[in-house]
Short mmCIF file of the C-alpha atoms (twelve columns), coordinates in Angstrom:
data_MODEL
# 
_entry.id   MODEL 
# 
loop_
_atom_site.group_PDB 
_atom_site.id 
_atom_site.type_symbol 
_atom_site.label_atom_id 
_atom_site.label_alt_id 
_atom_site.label_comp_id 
_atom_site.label_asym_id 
_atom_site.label_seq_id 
_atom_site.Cartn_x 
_atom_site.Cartn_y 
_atom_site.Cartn_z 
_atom_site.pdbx_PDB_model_num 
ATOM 1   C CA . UNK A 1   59.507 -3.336  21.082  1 
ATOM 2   C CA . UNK A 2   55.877 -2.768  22.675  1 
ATOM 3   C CA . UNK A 3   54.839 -0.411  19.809  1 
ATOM 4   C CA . UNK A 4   51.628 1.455   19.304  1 
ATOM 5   C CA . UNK A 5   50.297 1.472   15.762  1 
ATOM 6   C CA . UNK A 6   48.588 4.208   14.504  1 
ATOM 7   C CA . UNK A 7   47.437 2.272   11.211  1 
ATOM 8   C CA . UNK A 8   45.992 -1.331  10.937  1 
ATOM 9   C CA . UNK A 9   42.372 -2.599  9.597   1 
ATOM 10  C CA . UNK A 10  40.038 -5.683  9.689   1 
ATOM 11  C CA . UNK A 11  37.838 -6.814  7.424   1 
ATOM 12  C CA . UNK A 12  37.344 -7.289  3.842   1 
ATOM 13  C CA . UNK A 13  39.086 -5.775  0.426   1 
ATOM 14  C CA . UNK A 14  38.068 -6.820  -2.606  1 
ATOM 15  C CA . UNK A 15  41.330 -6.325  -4.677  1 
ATOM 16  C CA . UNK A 16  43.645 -8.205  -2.801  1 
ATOM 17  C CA . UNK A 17  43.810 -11.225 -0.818  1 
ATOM 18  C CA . UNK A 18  44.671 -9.923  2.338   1 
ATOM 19  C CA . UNK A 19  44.870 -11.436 5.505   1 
ATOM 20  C CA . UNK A 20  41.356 -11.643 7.323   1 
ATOM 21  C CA . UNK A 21  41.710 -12.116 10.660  1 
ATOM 22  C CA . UNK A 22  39.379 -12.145 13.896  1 
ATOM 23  C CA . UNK A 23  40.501 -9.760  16.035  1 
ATOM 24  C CA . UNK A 24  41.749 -11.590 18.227  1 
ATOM 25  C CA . UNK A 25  43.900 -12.535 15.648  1 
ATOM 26  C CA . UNK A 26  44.985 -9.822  14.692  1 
ATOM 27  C CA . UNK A 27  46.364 -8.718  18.345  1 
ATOM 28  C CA . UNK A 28  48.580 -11.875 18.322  1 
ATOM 29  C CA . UNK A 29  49.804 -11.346 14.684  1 
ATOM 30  C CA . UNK A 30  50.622 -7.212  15.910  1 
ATOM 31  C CA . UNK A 31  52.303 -8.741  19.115  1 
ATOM 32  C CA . UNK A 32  54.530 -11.478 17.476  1 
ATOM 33  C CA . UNK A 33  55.863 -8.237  15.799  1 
ATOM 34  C CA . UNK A 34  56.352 -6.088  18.880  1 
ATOM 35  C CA . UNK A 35  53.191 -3.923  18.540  1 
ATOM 36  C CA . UNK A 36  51.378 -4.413  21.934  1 
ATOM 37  C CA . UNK A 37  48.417 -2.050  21.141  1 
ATOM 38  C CA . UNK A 38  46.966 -0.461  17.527  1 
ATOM 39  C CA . UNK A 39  44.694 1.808   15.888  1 
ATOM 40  C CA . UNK A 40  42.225 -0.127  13.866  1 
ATOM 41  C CA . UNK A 41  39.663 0.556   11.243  1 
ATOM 42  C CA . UNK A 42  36.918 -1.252  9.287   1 
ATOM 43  C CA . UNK A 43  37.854 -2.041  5.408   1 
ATOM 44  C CA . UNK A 44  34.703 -2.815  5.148   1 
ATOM 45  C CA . UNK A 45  33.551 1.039   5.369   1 
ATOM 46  C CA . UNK A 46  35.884 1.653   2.331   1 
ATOM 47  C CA . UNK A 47  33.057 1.116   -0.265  1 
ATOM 48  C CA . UNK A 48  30.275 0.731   1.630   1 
ATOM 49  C CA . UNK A 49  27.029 3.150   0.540   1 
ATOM 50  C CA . UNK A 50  27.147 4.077   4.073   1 
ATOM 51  C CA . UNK A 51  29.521 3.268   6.704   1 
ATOM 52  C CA . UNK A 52  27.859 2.948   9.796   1 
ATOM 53  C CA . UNK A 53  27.341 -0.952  9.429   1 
ATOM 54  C CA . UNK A 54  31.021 -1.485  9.312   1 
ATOM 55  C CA . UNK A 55  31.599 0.725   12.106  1 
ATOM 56  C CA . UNK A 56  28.899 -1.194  14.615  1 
ATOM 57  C CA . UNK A 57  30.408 -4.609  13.031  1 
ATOM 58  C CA . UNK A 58  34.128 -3.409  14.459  1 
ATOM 59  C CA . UNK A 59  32.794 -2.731  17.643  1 
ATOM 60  C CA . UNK A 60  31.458 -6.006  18.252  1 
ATOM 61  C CA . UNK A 61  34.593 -7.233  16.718  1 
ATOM 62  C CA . UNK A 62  37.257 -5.512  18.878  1 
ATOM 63  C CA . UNK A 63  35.323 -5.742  22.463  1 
ATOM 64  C CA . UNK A 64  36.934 -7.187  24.588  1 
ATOM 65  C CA . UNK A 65  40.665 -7.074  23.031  1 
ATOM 66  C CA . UNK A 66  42.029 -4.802  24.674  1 
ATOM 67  C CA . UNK A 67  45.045 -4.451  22.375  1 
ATOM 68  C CA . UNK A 68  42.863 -3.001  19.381  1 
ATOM 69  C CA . UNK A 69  40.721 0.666   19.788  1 
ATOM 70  C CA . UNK A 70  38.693 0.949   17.256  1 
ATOM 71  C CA . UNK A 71  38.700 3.793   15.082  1 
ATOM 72  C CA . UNK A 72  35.598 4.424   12.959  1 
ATOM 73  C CA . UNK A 73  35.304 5.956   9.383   1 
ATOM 74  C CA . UNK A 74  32.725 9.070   8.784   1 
ATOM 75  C CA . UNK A 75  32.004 9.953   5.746   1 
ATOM 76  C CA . UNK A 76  31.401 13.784  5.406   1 
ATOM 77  C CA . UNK A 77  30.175 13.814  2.097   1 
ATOM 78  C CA . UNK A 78  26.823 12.222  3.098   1 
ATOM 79  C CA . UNK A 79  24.382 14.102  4.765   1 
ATOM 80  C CA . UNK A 80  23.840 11.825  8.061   1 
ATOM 81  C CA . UNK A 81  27.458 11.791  8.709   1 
ATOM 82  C CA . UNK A 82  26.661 13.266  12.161  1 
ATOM 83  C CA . UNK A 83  24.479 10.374  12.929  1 
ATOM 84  C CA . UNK A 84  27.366 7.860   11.435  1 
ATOM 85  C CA . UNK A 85  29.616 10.428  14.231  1 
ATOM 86  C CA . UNK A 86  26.731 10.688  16.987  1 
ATOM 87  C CA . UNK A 87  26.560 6.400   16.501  1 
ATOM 88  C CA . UNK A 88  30.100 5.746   17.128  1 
ATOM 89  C CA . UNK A 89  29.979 7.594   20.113  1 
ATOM 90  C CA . UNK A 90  27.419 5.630   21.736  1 
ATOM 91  C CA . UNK A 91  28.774 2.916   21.193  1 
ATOM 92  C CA . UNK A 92  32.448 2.445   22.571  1 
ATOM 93  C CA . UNK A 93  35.004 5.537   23.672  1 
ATOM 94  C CA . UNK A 94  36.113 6.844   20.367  1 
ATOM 95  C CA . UNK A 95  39.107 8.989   20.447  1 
ATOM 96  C CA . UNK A 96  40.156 9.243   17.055  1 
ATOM 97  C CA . UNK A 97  37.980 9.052   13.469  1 
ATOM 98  C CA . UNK A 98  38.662 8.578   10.601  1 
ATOM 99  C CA . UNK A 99  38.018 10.117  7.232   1 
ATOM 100 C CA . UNK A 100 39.120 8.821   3.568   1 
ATOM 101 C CA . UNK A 101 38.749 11.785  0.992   1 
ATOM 102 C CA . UNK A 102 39.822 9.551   -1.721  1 
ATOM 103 C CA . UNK A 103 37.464 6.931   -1.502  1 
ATOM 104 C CA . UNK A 104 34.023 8.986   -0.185  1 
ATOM 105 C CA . UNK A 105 34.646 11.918  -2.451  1 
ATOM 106 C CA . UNK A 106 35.017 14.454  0.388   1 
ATOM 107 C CA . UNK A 107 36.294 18.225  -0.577  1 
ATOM 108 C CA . UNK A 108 38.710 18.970  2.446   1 
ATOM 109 C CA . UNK A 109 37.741 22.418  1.927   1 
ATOM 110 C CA . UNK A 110 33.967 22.016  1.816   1 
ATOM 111 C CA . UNK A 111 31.963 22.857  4.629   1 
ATOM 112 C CA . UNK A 112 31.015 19.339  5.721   1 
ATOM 113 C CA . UNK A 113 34.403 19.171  6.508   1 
ATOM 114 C CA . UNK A 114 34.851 22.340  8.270   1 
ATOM 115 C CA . UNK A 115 32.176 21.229  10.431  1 
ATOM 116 C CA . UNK A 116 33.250 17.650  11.029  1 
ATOM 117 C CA . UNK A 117 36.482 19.532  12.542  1 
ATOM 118 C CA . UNK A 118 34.538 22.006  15.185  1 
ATOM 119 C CA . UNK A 119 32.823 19.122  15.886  1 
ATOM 120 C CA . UNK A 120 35.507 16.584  16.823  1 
ATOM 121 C CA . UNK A 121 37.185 19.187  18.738  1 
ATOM 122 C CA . UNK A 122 34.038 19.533  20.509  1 
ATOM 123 C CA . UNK A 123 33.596 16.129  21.167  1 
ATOM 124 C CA . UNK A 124 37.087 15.873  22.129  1 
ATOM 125 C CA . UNK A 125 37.731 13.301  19.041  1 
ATOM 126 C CA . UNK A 126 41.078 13.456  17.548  1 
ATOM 127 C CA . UNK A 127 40.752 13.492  13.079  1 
ATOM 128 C CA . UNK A 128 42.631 11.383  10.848  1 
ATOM 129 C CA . UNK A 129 42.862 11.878  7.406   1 
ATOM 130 C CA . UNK A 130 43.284 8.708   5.317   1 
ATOM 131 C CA . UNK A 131 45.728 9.806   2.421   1 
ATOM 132 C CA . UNK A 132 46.146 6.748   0.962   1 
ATOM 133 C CA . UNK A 133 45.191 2.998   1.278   1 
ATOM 134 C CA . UNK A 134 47.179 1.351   -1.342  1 
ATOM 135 C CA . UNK A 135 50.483 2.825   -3.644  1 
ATOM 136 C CA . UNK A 136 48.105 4.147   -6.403  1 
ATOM 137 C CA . UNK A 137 50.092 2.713   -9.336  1 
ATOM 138 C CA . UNK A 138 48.769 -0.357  -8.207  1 
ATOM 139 C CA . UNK A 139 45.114 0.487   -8.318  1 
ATOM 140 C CA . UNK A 140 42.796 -2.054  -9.602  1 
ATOM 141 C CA . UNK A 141 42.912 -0.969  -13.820 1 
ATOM 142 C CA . UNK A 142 38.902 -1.034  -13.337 1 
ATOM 143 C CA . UNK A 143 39.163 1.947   -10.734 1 
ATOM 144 C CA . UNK A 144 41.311 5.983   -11.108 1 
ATOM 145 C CA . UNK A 145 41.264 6.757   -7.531  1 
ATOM 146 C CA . UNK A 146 44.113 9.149   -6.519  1 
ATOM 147 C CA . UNK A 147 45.177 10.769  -3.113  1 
ATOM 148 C CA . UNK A 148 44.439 14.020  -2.310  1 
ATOM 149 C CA . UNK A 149 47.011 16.755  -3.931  1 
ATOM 150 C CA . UNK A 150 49.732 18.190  -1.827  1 
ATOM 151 C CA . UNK A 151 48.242 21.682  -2.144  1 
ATOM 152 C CA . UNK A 152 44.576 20.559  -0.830  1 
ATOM 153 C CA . UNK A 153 45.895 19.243  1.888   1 
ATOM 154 C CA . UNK A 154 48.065 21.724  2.766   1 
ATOM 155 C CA . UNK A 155 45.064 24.327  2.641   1 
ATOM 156 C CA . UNK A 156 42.830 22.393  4.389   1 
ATOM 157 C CA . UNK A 157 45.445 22.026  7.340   1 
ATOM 158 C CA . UNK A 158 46.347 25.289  7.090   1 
ATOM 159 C CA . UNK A 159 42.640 26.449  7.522   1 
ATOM 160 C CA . UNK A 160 42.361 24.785  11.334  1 
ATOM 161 C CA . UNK A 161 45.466 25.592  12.379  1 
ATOM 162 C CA . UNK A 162 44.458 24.773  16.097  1 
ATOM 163 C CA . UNK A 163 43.035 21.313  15.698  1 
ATOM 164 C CA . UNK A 164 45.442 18.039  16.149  1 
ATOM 165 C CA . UNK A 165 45.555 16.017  12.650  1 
ATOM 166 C CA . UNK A 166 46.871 12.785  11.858  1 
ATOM 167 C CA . UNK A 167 48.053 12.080  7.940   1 
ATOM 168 C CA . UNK A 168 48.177 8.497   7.354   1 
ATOM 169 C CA . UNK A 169 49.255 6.975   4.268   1 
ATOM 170 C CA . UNK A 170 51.840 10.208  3.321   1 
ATOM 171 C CA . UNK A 171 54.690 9.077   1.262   1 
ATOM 172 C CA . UNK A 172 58.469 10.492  2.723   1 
ATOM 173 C CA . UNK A 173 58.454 14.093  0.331   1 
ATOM 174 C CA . UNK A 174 55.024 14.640  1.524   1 
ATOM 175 C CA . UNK A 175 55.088 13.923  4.450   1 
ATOM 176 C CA . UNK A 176 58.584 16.411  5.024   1 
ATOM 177 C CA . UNK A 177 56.415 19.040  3.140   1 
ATOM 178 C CA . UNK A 178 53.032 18.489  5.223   1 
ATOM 179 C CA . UNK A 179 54.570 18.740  8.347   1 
ATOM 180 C CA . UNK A 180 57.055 21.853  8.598   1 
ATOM 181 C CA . UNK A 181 55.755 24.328  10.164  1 
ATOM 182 C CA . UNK A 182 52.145 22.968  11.459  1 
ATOM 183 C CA . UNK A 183 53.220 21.487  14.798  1 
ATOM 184 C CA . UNK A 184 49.415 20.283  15.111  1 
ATOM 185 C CA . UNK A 185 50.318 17.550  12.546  1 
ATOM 186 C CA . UNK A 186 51.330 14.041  12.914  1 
ATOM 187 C CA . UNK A 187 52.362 11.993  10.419  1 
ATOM 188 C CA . UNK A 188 52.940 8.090   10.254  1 
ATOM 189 C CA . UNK A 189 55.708 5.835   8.842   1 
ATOM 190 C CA . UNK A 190 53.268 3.329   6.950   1 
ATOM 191 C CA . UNK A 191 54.515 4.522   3.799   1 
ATOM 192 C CA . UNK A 192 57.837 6.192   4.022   1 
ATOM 193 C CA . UNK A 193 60.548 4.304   2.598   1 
ATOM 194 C CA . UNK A 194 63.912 5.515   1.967   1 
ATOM 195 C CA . UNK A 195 67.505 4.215   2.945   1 
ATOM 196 C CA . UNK A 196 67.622 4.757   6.732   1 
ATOM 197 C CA . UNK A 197 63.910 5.455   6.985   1 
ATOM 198 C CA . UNK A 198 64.020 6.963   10.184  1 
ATOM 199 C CA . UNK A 199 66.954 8.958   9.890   1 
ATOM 200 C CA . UNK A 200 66.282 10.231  6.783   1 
ATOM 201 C CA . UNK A 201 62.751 11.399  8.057   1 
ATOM 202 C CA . UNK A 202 63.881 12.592  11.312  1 
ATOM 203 C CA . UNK A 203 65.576 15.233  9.094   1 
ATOM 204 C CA . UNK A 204 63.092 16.114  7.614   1 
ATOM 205 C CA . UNK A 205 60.241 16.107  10.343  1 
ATOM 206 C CA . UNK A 206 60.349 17.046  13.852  1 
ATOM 207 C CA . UNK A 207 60.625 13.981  15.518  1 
ATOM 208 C CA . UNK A 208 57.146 14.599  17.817  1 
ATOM 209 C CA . UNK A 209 55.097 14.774  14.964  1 
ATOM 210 C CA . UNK A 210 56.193 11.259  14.029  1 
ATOM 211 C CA . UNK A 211 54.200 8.100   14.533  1 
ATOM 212 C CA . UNK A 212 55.126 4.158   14.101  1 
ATOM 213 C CA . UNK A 213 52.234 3.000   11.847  1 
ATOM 214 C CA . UNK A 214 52.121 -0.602  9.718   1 
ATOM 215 C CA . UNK A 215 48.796 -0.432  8.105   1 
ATOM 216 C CA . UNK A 216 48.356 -4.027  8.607   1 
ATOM 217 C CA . UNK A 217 47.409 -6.191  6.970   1 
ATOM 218 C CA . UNK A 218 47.764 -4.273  3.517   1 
ATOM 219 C CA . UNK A 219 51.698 -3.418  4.053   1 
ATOM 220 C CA . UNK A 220 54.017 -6.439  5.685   1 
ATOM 221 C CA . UNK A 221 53.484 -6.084  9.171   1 
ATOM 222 C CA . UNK A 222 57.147 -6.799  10.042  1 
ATOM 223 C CA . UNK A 223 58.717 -3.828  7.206   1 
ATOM 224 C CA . UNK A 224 57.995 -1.274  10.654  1 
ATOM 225 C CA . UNK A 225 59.856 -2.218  12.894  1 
ATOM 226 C CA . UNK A 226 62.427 -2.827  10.750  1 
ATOM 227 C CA . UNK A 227 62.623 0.622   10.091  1 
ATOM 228 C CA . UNK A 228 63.945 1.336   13.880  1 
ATOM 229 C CA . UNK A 229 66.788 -1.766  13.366  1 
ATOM 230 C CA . UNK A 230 69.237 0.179   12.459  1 
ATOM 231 C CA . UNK A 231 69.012 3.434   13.177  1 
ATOM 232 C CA . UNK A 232 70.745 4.935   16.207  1 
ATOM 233 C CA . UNK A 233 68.305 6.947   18.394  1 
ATOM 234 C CA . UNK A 234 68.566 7.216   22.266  1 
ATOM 235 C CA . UNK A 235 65.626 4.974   24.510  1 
ATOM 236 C CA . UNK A 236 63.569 8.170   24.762  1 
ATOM 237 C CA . UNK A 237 63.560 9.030   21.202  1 
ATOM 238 C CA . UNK A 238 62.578 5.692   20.134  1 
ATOM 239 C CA . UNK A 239 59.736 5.649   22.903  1 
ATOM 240 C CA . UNK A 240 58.256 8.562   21.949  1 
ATOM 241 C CA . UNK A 241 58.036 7.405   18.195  1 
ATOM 242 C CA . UNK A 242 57.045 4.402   18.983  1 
ATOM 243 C CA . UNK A 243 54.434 5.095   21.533  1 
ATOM 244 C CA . UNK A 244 54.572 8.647   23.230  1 
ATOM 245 C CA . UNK A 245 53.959 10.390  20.520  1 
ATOM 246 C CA . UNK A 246 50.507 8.791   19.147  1 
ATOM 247 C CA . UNK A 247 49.386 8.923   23.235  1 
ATOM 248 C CA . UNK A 248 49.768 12.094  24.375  1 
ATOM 249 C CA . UNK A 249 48.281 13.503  20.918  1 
ATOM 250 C CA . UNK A 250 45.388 11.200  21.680  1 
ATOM 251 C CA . UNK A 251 45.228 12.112  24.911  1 
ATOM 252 C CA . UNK A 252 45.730 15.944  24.214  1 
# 
């Protein structure tokens, strides 16, 4: 399959026993499933005060693997999150970061975020926006944390209408809704579901804003590219969602 995932993680979560693997080991689990290269983030940052400590530890973790490219997560709502930004930078080529509104308590409409935007274009760092990390029914009963609303994402998107985003986490109606008409959105499969995943989506959402995504290790790794089993697409379709897609708007 040779996919590129948009959406896997290492480290630690504290509500789950998920899989903890080197990252080494994580490359061979991805390639036993036909991912040759992924996206991947530190859980670790998730509830850290600060996550600039997770984001060094990935770095060390991922050099030298040249399957994994680490993505880092910034938190906006603290005030040093250009030195979390300015950090990652010097240490490895970043081209995408991260951000998790849910978690960090970030207003997409605020003016941290606003900022964080000029800035990655600036820096020539794509932005991902973290939507959800786990189906929030399933929260621990000890924690209420919910995605981000439909309508604040759809005004923060609408409010940099020039600068490439990447929704991770969207569920199939949102992600249909999120993406018409703002070609400078991508959105992943991690969460949709329906019968005939992909063809159902593909009706729904230009096909080049679509990216394969598995979000590893808290989803089963293998449910992705299942999702492109039985669907009938020509080669060039199911190279670009595979893997064109997620490159060139890296690369962009």
């Amino acid at each position: 399959m040779n996919a590129f995932d948009a959406l896997t993680w290492l480290g630690h979560w504290p509500f789950a026993f998920l899989a903890e693997r080197r990252a080494a080991d994580l490359a061979r689990h991805l390639r036993a499933h036909g991912i040759a290269r992924a996206l991947v983030s530190p859980l670790d940052a998730v509830f850290a005060p600060e996550p600039g400590p997770a984001n060094r530890a990935l770095f060390r973790a991922v050099r030298g693997v040249a399957a994994l490219e680490p993505v880092p997560v910034i938190n906006p709502a603290l005030p040093d999150w250009r030195d979390q930004l300015q950090d990652c930078l010097d240490h490895a080529p970043v081209r995408l970061v991260r951000v998790l509104p849910s978690y960090h308590r970030v207003t997409l409409t605020g003016p941290a975020m606003a900022e964080l935007v000029s800035t990655c274009r600036q820096r020539g760092v794509k932005l991902a926006i973290q939507v959800r990390l786990i189906d929030e029914r399933h929260e621990h009963h000890a924690v209420s944390i919910r995605p981000p609303k439909v309508a604040v994402l759809a005004r923060f998107l609408d409010a940099f209408p020039n600068a490439p985003v990447l929704l991770s986490g969207l569920l199939r109606t949102e992600a249909a809704t999120l993406a018409a008409g703002r070609p400078h959105v991508r959105v992943d499969l991690a969460f949709v579901e329906w019968l005939d995943t992909l063809r159902t989506t593909l009706a729904a959402v230009p096909a080049r804003q679509v990216v394969f995504a598995s979000h590893t290790p808290f989803l089963e790794t293998a449910a992705a590219p299942a999702k492109f089993a039985r669907t009938r697409i020509t080669p060039a379709a199911q190279r670009a969602l595979l893997t064109g897609n997620l490159e060139r708007f890296l690369s962009a």
